[in-house]
Each structure stands twice: as structure tokens, then as C-alpha cells.
BALUMFI-772626 format. One record per residue: x, z, y of N, C-alpha, C, O in turn. Coordinates in steps of 0.001 Angstrom, whole numbers, padded with zeros to 6 digits, always signed. Layout:
N
XZYXZYXZYXZY
...
***
This chain:
244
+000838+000000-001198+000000+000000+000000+000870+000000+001243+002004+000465+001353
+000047-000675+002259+000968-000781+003350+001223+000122+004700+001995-000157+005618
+000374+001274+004584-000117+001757+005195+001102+002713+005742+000842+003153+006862
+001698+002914+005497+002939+003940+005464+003826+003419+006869+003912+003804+008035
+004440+002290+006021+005577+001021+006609+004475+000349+007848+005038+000540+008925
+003577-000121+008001+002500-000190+009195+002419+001090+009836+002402+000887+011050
+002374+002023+009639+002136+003810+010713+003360+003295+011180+003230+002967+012360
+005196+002958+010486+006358+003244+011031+006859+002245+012604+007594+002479+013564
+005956+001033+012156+006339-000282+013281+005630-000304+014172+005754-001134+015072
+004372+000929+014143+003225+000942+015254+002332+000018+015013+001524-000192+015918
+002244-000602+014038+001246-002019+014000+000326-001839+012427+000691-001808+011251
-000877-001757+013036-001558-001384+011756-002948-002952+011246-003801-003532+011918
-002669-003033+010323-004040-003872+009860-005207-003086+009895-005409-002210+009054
-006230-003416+011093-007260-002513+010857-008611-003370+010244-008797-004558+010505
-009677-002407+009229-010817-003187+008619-011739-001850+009423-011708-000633+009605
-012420-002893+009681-013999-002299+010272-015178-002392+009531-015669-003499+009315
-015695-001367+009115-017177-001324+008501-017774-000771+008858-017832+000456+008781
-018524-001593+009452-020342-001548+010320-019976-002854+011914-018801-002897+012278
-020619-003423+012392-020562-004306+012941-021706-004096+013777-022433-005078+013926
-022100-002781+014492-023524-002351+015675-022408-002389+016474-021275-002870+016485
-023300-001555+017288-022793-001590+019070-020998-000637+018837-020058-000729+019627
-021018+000139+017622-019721+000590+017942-018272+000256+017284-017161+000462+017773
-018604-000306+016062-017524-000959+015723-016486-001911+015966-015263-001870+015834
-017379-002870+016397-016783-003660+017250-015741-003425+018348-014581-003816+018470
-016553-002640+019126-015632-002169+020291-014418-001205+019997-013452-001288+020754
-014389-000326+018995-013301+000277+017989-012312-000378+017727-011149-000237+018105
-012895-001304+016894-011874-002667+016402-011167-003519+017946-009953-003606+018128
-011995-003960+018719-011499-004599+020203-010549-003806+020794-009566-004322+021325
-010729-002493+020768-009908-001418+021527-008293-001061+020764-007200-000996+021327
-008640-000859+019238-007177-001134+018474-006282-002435+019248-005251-002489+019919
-007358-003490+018717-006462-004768+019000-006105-004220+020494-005338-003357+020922
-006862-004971+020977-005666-004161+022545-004442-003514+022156-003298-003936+022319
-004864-002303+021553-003083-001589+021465-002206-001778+020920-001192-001089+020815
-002585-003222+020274-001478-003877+019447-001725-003961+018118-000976-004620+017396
-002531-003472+017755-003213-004095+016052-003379-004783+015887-003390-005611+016798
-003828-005349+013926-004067-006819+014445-005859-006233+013450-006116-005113+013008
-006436-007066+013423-008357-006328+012720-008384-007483+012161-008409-008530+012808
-008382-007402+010586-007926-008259+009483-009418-008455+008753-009618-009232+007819
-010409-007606+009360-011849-007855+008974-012755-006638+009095-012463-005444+009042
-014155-007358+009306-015216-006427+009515-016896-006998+008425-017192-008038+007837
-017396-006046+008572-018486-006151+007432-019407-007154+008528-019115-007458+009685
-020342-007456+007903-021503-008178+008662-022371-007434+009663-022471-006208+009608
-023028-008199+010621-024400-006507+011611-025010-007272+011542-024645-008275+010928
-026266-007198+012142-027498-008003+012640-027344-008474+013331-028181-009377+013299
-026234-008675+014878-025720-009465+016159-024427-009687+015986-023452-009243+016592
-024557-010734+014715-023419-011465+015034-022405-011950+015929-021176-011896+015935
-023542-012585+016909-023173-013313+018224-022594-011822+019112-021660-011780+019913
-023283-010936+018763-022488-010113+020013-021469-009268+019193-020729-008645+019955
-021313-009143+018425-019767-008405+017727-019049-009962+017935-018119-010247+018690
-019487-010483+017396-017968-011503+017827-018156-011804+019363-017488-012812+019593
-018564-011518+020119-018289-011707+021633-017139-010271+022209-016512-010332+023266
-017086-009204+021353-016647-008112+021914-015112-008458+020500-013963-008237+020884
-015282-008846+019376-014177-008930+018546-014316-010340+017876-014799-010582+016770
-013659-011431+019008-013610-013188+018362-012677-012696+017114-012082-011681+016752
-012922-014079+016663-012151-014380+015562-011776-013419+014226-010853-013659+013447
-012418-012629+014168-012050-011436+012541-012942-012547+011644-013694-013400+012113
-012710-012351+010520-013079-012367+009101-014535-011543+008705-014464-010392+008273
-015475-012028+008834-016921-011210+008135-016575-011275+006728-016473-012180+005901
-016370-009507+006731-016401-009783+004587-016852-009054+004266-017452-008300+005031
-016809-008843+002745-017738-008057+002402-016872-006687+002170-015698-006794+001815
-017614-005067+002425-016797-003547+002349-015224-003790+001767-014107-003706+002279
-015870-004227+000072-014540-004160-000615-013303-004656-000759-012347-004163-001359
-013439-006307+000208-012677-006622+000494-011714-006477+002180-010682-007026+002566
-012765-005357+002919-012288-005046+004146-011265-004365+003514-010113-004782+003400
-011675-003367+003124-010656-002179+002194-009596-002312+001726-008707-001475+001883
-009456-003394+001048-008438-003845+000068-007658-004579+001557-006436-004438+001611
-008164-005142+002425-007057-005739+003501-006144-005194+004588-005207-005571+005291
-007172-003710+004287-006609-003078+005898-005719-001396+005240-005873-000734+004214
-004824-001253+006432-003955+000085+006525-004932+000738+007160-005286+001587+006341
-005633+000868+008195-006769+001677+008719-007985+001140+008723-008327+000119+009320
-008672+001869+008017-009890+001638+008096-011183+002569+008727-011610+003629+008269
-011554+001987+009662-012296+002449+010521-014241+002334+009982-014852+001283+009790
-014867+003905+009846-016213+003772+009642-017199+004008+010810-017286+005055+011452
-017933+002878+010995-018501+002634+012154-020472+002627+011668-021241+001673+011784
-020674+003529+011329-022544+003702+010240-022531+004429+010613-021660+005274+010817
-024081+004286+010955-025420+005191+010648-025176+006624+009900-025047+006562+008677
-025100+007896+010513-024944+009134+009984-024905+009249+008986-023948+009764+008409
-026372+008622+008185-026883+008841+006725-026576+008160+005793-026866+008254+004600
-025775+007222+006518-025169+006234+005527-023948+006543+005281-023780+006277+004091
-022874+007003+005777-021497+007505+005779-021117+008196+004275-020136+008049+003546
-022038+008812+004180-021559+009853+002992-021505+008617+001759-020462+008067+001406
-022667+008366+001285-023053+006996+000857-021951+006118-000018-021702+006079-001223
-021280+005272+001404-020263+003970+002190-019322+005046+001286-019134+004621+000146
-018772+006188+001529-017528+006842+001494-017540+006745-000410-016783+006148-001176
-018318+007305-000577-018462+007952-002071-018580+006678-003072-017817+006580-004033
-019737+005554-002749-019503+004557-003385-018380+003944-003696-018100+003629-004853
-017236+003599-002141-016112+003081-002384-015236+003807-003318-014424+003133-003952
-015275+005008-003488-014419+005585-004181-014440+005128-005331-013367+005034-005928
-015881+004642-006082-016513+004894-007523-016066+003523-007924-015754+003320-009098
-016015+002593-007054-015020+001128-007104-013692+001112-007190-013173+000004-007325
-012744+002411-007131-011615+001823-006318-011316+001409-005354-010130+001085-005290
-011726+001303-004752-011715+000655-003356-010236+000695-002256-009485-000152-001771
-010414+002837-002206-009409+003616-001660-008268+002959-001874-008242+002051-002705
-006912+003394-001005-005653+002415-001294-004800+004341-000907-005156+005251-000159
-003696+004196-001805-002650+005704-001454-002263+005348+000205-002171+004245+000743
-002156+006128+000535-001803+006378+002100-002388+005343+003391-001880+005059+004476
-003662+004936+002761-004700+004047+003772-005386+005270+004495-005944+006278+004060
-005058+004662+006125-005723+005713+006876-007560+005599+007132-008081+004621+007668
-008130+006483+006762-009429+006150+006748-010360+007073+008229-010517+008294+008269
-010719+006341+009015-011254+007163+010398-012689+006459+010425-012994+005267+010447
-013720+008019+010413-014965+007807+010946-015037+008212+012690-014367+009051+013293
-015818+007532+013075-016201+007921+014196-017766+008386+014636-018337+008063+015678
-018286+009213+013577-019428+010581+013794-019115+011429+014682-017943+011685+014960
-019816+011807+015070-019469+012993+016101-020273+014268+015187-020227+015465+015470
-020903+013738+014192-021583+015055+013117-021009+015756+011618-021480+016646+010909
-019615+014803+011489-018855+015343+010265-017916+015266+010972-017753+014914+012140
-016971+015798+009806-015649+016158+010353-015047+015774+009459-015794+014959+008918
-013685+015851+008647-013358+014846+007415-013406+015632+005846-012615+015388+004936
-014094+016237+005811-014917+016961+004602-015788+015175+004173-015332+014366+003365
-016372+015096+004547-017767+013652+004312-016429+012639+003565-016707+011705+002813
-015457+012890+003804-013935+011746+003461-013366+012343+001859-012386+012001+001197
-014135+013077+001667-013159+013654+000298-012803+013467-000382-011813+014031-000847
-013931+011745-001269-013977+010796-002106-012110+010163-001384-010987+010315-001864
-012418+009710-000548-011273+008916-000098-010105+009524-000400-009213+009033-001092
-010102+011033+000326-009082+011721+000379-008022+012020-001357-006814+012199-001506
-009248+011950-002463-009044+012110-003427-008371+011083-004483-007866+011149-005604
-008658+010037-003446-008159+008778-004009-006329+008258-003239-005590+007284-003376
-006281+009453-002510-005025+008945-001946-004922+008570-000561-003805+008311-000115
-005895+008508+000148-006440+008236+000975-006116+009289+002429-006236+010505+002283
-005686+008685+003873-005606+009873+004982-006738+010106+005610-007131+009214+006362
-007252+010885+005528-008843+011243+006041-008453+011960+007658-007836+013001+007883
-009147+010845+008776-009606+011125+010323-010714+011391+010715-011700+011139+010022
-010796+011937+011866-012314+011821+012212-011987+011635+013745-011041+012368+014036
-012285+011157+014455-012589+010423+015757-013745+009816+016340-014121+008656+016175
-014521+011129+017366-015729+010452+018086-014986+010609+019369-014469+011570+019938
-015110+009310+019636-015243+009346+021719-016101+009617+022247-017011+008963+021737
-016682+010518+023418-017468+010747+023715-018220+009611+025026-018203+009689+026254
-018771+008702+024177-019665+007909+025353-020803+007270+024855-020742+006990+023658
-021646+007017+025345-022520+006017+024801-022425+004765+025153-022465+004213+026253
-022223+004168+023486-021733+002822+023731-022994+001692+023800-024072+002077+023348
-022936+000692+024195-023499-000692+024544-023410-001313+023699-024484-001792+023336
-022532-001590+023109-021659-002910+022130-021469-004058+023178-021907-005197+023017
-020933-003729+024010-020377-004583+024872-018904-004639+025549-018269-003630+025242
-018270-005414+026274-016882-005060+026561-016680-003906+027603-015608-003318+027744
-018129-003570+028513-018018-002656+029027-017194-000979+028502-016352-000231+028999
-017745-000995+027665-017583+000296+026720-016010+000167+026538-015643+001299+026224
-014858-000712+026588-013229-000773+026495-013142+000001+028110-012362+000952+028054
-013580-000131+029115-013435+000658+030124-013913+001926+030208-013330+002720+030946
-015005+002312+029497-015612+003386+029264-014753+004217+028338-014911+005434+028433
-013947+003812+027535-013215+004312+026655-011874+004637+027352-011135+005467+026822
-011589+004161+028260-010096+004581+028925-010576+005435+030270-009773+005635+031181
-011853+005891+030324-012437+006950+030765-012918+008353+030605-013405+009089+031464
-012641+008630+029080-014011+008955+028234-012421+010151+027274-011221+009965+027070
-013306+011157+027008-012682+012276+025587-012863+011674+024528-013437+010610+024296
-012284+012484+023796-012769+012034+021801-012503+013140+021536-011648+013866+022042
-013326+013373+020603-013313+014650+019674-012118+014476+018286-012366+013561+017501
-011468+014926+018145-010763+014577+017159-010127+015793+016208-009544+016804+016600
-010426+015373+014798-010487+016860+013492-009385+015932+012574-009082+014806+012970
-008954+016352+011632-007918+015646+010705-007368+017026+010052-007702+018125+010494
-006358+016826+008789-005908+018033+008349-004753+018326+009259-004525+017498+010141
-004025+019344+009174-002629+019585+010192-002026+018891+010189-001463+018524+011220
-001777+018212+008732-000558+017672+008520-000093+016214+009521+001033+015889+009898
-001423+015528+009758-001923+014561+009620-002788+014469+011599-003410+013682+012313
-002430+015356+011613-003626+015376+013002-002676+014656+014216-003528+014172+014961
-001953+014484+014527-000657+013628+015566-001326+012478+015238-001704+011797+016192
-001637+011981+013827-002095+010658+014006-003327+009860+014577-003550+008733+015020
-004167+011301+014281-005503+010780+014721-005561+011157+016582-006405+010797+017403
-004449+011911+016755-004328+012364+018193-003632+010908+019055-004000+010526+020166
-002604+010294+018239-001961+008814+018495-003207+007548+018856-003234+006720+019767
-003995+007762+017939-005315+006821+017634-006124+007218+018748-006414+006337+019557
-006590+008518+018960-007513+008509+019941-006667+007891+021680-007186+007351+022657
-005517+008214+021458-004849+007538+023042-004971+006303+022659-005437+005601+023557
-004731+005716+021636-004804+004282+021494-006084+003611+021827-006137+002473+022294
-007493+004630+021476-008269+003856+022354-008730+003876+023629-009769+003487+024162
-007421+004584+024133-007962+005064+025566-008242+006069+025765-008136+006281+026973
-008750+007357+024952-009302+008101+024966-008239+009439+025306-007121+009377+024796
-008502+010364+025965-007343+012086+025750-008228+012603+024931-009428+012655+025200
-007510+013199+023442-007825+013562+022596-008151+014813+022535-007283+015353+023221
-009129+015945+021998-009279+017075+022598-009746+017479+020384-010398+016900+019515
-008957+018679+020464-009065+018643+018618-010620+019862+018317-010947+020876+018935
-011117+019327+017389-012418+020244+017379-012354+020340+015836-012248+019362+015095
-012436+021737+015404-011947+022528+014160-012976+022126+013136-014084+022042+013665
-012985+021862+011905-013950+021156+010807-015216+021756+010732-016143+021117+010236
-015490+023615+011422-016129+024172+011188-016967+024428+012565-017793+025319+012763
-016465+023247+013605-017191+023422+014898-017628+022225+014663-018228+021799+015649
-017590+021319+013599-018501+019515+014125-020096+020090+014313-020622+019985+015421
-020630+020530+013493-022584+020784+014041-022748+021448+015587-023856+021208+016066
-022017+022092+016295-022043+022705+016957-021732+021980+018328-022330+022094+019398
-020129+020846+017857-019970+020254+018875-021049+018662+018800-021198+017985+019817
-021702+018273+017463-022920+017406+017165-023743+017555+018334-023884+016706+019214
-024282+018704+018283-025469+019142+019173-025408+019293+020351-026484+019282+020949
-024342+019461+021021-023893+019206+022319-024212+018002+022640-025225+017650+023245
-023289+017297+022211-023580+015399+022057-024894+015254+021973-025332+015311+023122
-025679+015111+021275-027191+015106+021146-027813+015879+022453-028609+015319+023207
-027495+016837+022584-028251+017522+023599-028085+016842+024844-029058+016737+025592
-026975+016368+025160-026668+015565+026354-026920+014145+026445-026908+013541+027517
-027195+013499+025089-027726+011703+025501-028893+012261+025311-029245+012333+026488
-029785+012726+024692-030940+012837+024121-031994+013193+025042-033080+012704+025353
-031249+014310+025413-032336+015197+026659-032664+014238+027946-033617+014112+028714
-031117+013503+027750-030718+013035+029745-031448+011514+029789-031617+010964+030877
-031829+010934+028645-032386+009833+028611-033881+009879+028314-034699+008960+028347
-034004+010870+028086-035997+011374+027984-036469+011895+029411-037686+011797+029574
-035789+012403+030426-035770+012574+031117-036018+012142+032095-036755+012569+032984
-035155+010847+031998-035041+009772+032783-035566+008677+032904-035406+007814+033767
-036753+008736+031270-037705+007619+030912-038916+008020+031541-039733+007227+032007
-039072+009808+031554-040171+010654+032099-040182+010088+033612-041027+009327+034083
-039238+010541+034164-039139+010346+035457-039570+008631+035912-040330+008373+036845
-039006+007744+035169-038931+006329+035855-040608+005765+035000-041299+004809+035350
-040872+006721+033850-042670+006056+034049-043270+006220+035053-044066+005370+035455
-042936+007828+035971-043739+008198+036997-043801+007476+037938-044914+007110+038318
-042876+007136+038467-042617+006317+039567-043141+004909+039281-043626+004236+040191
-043068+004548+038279-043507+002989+038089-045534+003470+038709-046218+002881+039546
-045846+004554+037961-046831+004875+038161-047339+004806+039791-048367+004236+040159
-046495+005431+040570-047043+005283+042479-045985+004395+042428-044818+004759+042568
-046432+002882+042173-045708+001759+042392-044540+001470+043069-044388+000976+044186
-043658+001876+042175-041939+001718+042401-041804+000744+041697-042121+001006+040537
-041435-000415+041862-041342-002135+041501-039852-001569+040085-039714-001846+038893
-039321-001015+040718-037444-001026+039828-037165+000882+039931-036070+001435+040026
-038117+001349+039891-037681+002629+039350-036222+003349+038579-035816+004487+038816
-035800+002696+037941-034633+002962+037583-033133+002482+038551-032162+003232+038649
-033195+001389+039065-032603+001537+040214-032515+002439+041573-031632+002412+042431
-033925+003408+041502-034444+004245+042590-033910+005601+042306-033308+006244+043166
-034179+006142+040814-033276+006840+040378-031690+007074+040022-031379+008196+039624
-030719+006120+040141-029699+005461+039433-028624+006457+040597-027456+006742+040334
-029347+006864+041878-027677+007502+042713-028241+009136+042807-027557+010138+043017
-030035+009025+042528-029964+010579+042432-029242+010942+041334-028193+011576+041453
-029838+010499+039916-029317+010762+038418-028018+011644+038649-027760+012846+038599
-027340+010507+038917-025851+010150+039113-024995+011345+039906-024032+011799+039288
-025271+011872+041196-025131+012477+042053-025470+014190+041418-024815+015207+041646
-026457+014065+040749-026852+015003+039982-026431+016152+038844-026406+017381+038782
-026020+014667+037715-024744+015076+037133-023583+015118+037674-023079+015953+036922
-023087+014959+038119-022037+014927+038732-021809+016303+039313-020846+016958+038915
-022713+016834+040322-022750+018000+040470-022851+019154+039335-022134+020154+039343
-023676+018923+038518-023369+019635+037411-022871+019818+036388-023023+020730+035575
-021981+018577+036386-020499+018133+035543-019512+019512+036698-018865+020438+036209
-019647+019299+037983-018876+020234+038441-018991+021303+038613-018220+022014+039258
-020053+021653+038026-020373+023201+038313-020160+024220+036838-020375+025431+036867
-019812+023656+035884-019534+023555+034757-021005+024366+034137-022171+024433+034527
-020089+025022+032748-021131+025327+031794-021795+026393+031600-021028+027277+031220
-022989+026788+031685-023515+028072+032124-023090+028985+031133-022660+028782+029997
-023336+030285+031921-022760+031853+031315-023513+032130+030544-023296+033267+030124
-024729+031450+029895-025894+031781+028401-025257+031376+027691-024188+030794+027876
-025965+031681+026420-026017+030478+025357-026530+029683+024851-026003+028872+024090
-027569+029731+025131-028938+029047+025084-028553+027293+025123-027920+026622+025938
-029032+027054+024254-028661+025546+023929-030095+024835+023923-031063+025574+023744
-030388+023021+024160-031429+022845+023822-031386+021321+022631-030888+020196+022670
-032260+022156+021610-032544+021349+020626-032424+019881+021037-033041+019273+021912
-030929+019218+019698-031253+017374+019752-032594+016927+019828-033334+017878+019576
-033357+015677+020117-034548+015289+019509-034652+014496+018774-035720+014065+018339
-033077+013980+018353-033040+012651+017669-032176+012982+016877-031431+013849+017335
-031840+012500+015368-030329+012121+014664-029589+011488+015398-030058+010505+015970
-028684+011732+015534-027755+010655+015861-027037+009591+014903-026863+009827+013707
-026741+008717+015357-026012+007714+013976-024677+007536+014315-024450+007772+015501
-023545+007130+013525-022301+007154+013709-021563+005945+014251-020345+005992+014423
***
């Protein structure tokens, strides 16, 4: 496996599996740092994963696997465990292939199959909500990542998260639900909110409501990005799963 001798030259073959709004841009953001993305699974918007990552190879899981030194999991929460465990039951795994999800709801426990197979188990969420667009490569050289890995092993996934731009901030295997729900609590709440608010207004005829809201919002958080995090504890319930 190549995965070793690729960590040493800085240049890794990366395979992407899942092809939504975030893989893509994962895979786009490696390349940037000098990778080369030797293949990705199929999505439903073709046209727009290959607008954010031209030219890769659509293949199928097992042969992403078998091509790449890092392999990056880009699914649906509920599917992860799944993706992970099946590949194992194939062979799939390669000895010292780096394997990185980007959940923000596991940590690399969900990797064990892999890990067991020889496999370097990452975990890397950036914290943004992505588009699947090229926007999101700027958003990413803006933006934290949560990042868990074993000790041994954690420099790398700390290397990876600068690689996509991201300052890496390490969150312990036994804080992912905790730091999950944060995440959730903050797209979840702030976009129900904001759907509440911009029906109303459509309601006493505001033509573009969301443009009307767009510098209070903004101005808003911002202020309370700076005012930091209150002295309770009181948290408020996700309303949604999140997907990975």
C-alpha cells in the first residue's frame, strides 16, 4: 500500500465517497493542496460535483478504495456505519490507508472495521454549512474543524484539517454528541428562525424578505459571536439529524 511513502512526499491519492454538496468540495480543497483525487463514487448532481471537482473518475466504492492513500467519507450519518463495515466484509481496507470521515456526530470509533483491517482512522468536520459549490473552498479557509484521531496519529488529521484551510481545534472521542449538538443547535435553530421570520414579512408584503433580513441576521450574530457563550447550560434541542 501506498499510503505510507505518499504521507512522506506530501502528495496523497485521494478517493472520495459520496458525491452531495460535501464531498466534492473535500476532494477540490485536497487538490488545491497538492493532491491528486484518483476517484469519487456517483451523486445525483453530477453536473455540479464535476463543476466543483472536473475531471475525477466516477467509480464504483470498491474500486475508489483500492485507488486511493486517503480516503475521504462524505454520507449521510446513517449511512457511515453501513459504507464502513460493509467495506471491511469485502476487503476493501488497504494497511496504512488513511481513512477520514467528515461527521461532525462520530468520532473514529464508527472506523473500527477499517481500523481493524489496517487501516488509519480520522475524523474531520469543518465547521460550515456547505453549498456544494466553489463558494464553500473560501468558506473553508475561513471556517474551524473539529478534529479526533488516536494520539498517535492526530498531527495528521491536524496536517489535513490546515490542508483544507481549516485551524484545527481537537475534540476528545467522548465529546462528539455533545460537540454534534452544538452544530445542530446552531444551523438548525438559526435557519428555522429565519424561515419564521422571512414568512412573516412576505406576509405584510416584503417583495425579497430575505434580503431585508440578510444585515440584521448578520449584524446579530455577529454580536453574539462576540459576546460569547452564556454562563448556563442550558442547551437547545437539534430539530433535525444531521447527515455527514
Amino acid at each position: 500500500m501506498g499510503a505510507v511513502s505518499g504521507t512522506r512526499d506530501g502528495r496523497l491519492g485521494v478517493g472520495v465517497l459520496g458525491a452531495g454538496r460535501v464531498g466534492p468540495v473535500i476532494g477540490a480543497a485536497l487538490r488545491n493542496a497538492g493532491h491528486a483525487v484518483v476517484g469519487i463514487t456517483a451523486g445525483s448532481d453530477p453536473d455540479r460535483a464535476d463543476a466543483v471537482l472536473p475531471g475525477v473518475p466516477v467509480l464504483d466504492a470498491d474500486e475508489v478504495v483500492r485507488r486511493a492513500e486517503l480516503v475521504v467519507l462524505a454520507v449521510p450519518h446513517d449511512q457511515l456505519p453501513g459504507l464502513v463495515a460493509g467495506l471491511a466484509d469485502i476487503g476493501a481496507w488497504q494497511i496504512g490507508q488513511l481513512v477520514l470521515h467528515v461527521d461532525p456526530g462520530y468520532g473514529v470509533d464508527v472506523l473500527a472495521p477499517a481500523l481493524r483491517s489496517g487501516a488509519i482512522p480520522l475524523a474531520i468536520h469543518p465547521a460550515i454549512s456547505f453549498t456544494g459549490t466553489s463558494i464553500d473552498l473560501r468558506q473553508l479557509s475561513e471556517s474551524y474543524a473539529a478534529v479526533t484521531a488516536p494520539g498517535p496519529v492526530l498531527p495528521i488529521a491536524q496536517a489535513l484539517a490546515v490542508e483544507l484551510g481549516c485551524e484545527p481545534v481537537v475534540i476528545a472521542e467522548a465529546d462528539r454528541p455533545a460537540y454534534a449538538e452544538a452544530i445542530a443547535t446552531a444551523t438548525e435553530f438559526s435557519r428555522s428562525v429565519v424561515r419564521q421570520a422571512s414568512g412573516l414579512l412576505a406576509g405584510v408584503g416584503i417583495d425579497n424578505p430575505g434580503g431585508y433580513l440578510s444585515a440584521l441576521v448578520r449584524s446579530t450574530v455577529d454580536q453574539a459571536l462576540a459576546e460569547g457563550a452564556p454562563s448556563g447550560t442550558d442547551t437547545l434541542p437539534p430539530e433535525a439529524t444531521l447527515d455527514g
